[in-house]
C-alpha positions as a Python dict, from the first residue, in 0.01 Angstrom:
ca = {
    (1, 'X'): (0, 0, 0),
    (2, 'X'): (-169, -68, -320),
    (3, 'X'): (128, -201, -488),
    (4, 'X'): (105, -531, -226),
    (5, 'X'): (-253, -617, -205),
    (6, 'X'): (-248, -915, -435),
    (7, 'X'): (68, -1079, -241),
    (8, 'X'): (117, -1327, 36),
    (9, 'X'): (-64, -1118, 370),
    (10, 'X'): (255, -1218, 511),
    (11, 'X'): (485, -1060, 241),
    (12, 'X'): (284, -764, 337),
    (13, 'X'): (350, -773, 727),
    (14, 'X'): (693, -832, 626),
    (15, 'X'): (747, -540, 395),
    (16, 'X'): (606, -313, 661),
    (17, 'X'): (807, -416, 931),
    (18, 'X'): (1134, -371, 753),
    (19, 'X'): (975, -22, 688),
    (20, 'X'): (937, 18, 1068),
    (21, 'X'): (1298, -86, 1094),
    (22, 'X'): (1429, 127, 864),
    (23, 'X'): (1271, 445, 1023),
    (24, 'X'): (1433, 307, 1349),
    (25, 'X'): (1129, 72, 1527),
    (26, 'X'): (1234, -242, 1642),
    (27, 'X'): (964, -254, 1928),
    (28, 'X'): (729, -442, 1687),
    (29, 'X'): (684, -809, 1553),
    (30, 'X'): (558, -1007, 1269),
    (31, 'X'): (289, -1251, 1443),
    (32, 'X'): (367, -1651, 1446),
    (33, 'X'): (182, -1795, 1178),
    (34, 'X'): (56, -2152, 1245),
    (35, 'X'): (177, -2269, 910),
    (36, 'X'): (582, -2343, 826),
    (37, 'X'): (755, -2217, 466),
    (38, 'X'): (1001, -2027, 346),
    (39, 'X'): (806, -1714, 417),
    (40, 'X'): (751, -1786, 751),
    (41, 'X'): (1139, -1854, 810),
    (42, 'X'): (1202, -1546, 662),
    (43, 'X'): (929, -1381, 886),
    (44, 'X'): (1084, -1577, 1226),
    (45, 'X'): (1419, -1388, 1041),
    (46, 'X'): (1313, -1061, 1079),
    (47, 'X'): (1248, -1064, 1416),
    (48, 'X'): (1531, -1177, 1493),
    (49, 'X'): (1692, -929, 1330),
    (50, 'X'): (1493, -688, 1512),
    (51, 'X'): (1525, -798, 1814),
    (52, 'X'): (1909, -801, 1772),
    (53, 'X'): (1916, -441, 1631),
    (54, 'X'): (1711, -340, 1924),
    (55, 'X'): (1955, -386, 2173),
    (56, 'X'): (2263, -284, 1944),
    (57, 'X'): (2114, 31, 1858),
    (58, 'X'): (2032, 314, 2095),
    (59, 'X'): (1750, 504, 2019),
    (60, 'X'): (1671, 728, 2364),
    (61, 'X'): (1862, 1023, 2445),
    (62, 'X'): (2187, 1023, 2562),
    (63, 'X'): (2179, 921, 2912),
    (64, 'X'): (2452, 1143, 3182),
    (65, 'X'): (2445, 771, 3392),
    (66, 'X'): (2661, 595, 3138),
    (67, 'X'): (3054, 553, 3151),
    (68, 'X'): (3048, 587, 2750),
    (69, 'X'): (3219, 841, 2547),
    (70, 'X'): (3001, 814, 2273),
    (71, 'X'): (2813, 544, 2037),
    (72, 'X'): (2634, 505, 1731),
    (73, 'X'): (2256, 614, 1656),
    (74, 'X'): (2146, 538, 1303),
    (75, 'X'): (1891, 779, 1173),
    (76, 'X'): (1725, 754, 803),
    (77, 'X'): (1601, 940, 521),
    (78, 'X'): (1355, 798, 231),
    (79, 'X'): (1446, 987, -107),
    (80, 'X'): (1248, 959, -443),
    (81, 'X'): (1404, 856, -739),
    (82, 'X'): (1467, 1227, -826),
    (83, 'X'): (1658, 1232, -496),
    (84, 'X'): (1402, 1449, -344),
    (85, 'X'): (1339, 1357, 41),
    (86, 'X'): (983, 1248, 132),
    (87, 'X'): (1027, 1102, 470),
    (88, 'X'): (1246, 1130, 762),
    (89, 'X'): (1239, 1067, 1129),
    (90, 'X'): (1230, 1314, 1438),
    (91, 'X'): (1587, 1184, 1491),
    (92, 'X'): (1708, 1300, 1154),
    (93, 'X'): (1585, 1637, 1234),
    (94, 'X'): (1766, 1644, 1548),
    (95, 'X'): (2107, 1500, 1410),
    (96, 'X'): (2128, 1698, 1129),
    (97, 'X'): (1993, 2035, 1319),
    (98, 'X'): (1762, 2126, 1069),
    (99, 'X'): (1361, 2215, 1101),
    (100, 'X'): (1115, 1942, 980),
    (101, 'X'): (999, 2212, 708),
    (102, 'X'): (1289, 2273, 606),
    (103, 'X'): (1386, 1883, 546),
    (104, 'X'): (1034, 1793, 392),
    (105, 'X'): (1028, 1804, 2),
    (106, 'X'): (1357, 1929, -20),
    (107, 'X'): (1664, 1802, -242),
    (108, 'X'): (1915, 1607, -97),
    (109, 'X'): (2171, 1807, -322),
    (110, 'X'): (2060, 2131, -99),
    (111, 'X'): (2220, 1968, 213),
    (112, 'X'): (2582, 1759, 38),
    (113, 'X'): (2864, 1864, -77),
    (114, 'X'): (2874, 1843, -435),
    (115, 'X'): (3138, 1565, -453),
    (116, 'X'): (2890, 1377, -187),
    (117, 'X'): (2583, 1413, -435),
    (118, 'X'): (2804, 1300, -730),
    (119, 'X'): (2869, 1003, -546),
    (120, 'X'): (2514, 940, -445),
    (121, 'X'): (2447, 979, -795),
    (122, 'X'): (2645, 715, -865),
    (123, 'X'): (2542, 473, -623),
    (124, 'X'): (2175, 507, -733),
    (125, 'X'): (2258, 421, -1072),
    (126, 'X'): (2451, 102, -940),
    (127, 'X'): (2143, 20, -686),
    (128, 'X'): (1940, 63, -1049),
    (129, 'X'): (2127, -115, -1357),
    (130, 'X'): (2317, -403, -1081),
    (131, 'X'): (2031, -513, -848),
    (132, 'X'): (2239, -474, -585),
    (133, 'X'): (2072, -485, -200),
    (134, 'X'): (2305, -221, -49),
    (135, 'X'): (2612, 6, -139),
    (136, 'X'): (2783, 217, 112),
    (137, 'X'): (2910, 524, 104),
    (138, 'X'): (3043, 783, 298),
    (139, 'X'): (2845, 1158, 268),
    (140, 'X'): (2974, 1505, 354),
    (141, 'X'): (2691, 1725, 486),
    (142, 'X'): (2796, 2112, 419),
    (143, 'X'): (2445, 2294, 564),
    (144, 'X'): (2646, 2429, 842),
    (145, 'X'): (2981, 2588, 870),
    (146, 'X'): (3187, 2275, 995),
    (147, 'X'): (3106, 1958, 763),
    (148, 'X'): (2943, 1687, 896),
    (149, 'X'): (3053, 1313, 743),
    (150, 'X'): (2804, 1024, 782),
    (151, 'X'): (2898, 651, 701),
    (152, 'X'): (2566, 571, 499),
    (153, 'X'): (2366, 264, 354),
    (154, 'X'): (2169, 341, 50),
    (155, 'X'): (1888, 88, -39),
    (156, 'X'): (1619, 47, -309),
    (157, 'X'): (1318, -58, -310),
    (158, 'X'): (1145, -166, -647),
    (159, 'X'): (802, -195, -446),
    (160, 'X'): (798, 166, -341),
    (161, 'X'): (1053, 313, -613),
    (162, 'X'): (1227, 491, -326),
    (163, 'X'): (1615, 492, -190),
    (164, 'X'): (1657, 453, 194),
    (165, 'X'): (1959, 623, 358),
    (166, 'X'): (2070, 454, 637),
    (167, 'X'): (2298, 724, 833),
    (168, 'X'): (2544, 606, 1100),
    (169, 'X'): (2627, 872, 1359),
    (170, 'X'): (2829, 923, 1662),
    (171, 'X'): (2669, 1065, 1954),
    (172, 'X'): (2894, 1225, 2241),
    (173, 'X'): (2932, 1272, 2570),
    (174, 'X'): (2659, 1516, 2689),
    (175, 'X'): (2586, 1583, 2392),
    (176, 'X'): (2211, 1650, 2300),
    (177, 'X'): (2083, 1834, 1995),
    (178, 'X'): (1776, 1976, 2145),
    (179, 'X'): (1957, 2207, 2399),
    (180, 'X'): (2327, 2230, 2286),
    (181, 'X'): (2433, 2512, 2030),
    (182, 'X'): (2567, 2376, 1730),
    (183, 'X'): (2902, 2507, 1760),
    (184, 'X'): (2942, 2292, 2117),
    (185, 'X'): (2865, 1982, 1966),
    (186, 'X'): (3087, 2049, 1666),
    (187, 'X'): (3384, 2178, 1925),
    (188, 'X'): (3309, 1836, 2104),
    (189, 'X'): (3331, 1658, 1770),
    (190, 'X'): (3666, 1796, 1682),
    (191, 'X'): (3799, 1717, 2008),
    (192, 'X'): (3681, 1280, 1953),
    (193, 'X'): (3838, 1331, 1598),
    (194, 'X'): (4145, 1429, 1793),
    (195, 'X'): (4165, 1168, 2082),
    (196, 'X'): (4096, 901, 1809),
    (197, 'X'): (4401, 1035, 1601),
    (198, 'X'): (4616, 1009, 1879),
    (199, 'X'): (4501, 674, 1975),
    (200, 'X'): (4549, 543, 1645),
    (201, 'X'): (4947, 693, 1588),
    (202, 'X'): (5020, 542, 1935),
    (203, 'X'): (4874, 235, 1821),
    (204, 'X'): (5060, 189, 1487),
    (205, 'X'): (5350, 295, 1738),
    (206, 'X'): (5375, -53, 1885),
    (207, 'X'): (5581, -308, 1774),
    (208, 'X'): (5261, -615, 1825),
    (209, 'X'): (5096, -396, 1593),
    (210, 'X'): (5307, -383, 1344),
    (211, 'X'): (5122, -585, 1075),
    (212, 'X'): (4979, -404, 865),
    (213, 'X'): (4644, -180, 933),
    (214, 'X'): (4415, -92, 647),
    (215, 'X'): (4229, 249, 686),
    (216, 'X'): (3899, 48, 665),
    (217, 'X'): (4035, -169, 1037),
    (218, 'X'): (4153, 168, 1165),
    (219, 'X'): (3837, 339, 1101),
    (220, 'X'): (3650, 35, 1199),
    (221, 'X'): (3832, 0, 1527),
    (222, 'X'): (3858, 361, 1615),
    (223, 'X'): (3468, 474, 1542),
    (224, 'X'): (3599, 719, 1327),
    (225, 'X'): (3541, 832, 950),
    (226, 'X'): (3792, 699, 673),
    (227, 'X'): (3797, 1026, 491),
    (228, 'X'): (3815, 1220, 854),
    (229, 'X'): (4154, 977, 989),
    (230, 'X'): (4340, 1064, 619),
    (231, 'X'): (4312, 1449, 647),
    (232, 'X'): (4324, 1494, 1034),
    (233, 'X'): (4624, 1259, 1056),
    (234, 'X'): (4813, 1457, 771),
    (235, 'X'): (4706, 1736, 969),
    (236, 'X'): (4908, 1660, 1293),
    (237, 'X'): (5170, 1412, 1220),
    (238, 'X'): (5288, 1581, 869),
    (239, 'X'): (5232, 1228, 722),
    (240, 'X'): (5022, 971, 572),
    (241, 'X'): (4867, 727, 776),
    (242, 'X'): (4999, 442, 562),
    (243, 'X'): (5371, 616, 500),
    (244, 'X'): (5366, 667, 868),
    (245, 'X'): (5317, 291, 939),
    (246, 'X'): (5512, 165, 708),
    (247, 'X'): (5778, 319, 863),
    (248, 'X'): (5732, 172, 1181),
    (249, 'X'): (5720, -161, 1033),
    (250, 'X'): (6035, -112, 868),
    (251, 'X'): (6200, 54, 1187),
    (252, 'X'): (6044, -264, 1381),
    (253, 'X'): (6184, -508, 1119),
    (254, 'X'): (6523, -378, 1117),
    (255, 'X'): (6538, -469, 1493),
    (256, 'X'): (6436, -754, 1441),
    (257, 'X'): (6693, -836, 1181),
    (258, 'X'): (6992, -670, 1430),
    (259, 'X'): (6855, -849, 1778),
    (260, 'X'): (6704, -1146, 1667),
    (261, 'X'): (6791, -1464, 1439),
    (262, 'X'): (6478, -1548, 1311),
    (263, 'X'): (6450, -1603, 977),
    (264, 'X'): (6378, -1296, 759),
    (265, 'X'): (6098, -1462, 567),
    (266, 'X'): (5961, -1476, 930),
    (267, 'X'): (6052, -1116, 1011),
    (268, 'X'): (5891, -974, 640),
    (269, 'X'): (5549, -1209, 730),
    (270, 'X'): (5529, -1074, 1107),
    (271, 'X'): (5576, -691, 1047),
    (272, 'X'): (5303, -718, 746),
    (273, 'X'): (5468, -828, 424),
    (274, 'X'): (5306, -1084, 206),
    (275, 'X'): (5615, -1159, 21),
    (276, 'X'): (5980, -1159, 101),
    (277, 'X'): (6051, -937, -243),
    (278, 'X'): (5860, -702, -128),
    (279, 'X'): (6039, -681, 242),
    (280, 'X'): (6339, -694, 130),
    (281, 'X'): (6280, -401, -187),
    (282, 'X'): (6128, -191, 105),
    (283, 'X'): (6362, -236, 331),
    (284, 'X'): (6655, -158, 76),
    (285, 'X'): (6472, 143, -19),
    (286, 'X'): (6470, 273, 349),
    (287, 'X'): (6817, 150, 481),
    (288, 'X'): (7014, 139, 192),
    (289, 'X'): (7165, -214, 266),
    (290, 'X'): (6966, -548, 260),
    (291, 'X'): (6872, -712, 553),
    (292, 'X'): (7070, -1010, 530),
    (293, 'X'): (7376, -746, 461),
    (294, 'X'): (7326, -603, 790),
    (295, 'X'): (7229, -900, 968),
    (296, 'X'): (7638, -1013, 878),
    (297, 'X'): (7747, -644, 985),
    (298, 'X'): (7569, -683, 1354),
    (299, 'X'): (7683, -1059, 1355),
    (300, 'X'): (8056, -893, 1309),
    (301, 'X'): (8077, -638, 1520),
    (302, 'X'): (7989, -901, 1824),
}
């Protein structure tokens, strides 16, 4: 690397061990210098990191010995500015089912949805005129007949002018790309998406969970794509996911205002409402009568 020679040796070991890390090696590490600075904390900080993403991450194949339904593998790709992709790992052939020739040199565009490369579009432009490290975003891969959505960190390097995609994936249950057809893995993927729906309406069916659940904690909680829990959720509940839990919060603070006699300031703050105007506009909205109305109603009629 040319562009390095004239730097701090140890700026250079650096830089090429957060390339190793990036193309998914964490089985190497920076060697203990005898001298103590801020580069050599930040060195000592690397492996670290490594070390911590080694054991987070798993890299082999999916093993049949393990009780796990699934877990995340993070594979990457290393685009030019002009989006084009010049280097990929083994892995990212595998996950994305698609030849190393066919991958090399080729445009990302060939392989998103157009919305997807809009949005990548964007985010390189932010990475450029902002300075930012990373921006997330969430890609829709359309080079087969079922889509494929990846949660992805996008990175830029002014050293080697070149964007890193960091792609998040979920790996299933005997599921392994060499030897499965693509339309098993994709009937196995549909059936996760499924079970993780479920799991997530019968969770925002309890009452202790009825504070209120961004999309971002649902997907984060339930391993499963923001963009994937809005449109499969529609899909079998004939709802939102926020309408639907908004009604359960109402539903569980009108029993609380007809069993209980805690104070409704309470009841708005414990089913999710930051302020009592808010509660109690909701709550008209749904019931037709305030709660303190029917609070007096159910206090009558015992």
């Amino acid at each position: 690397m040319t562009f390095l020679k004239n730097v701090h040796p140890l700026i250079v070991q650096i830089n090429e061990k957060l390339m190793e890390m990036a193309r998914g090696d964490f089985n190497t590490f920076i060697p203990k210098s005898s001298e103590q600075g801020e580069i050599e904390s930040i060195a000592m900080s690397v492996n670290m990191l490594s070390e911590t993403l080694a054991h987070r991450i798993r890299q082999t194949a999916y093993s049949t010995k393990t009780n796990a339904d699934h877990y995340f593998q993070v594979f990457h790709l290393q685009l030019d500015e002009d989006l084009i992709i010049r280097d990929f790992s083994t892995l990212s052939c595998s996950l994305l089912n698609v030849p190393a020739n066919q991958l090399a040199n080729a445009s990302i565009a060939s392989f998103l949805s157009e919305r997807s490369y809009n949005n990548l579009c964007t985010v390189v432009k932010q990475l450029h005129s902002l300075s930012k490290e990373t921006v997330t975003v969430s890609l829709e891969f359309q080079h087969h007949s079922v889509p494929f959505f990846y949660e992805t960190q996008v990175q830029y390097s002014s050293y080697t002018q070149m964007f890193t995609l960091h792609l998040t994936a979920i790996r299933f249950k005997k599921f392994t790309p060499e030897t499965d057809t693509p339309s098993k893995s994709r009937a196995e993927q549909r059936d996760y998406v499924e079970r993780q729906i479920q799991k997530i309406h019968t969770y925002l069916c309890r009452p202790e969970n009825s504070q209120r659940a961004t999309l971002d904690f649902l997907s984060r909680k339930f391993f499963i794509n923001k963009e994937i829990l809005k449109t499969k959720f529609k899909e079998m509940y004939r709802d939102t996911v926020c309408n639907f839990h908004l009604r359960m919060r109402i539903e569980q603070s009108r029993l609380l205002v007809t069993s209980t006699k805690k104070p409704l300031k309470e009841i708005a703050a414990t089913t999710g409402f930051n302020c009592y105007a808010s509660f109690h506009r909701t709550f008209v909205k749904h019931h037709h009568v305030s709660p303190k109305i029917l609070r007096k109603r159910m206090q009558k009629r015992e």
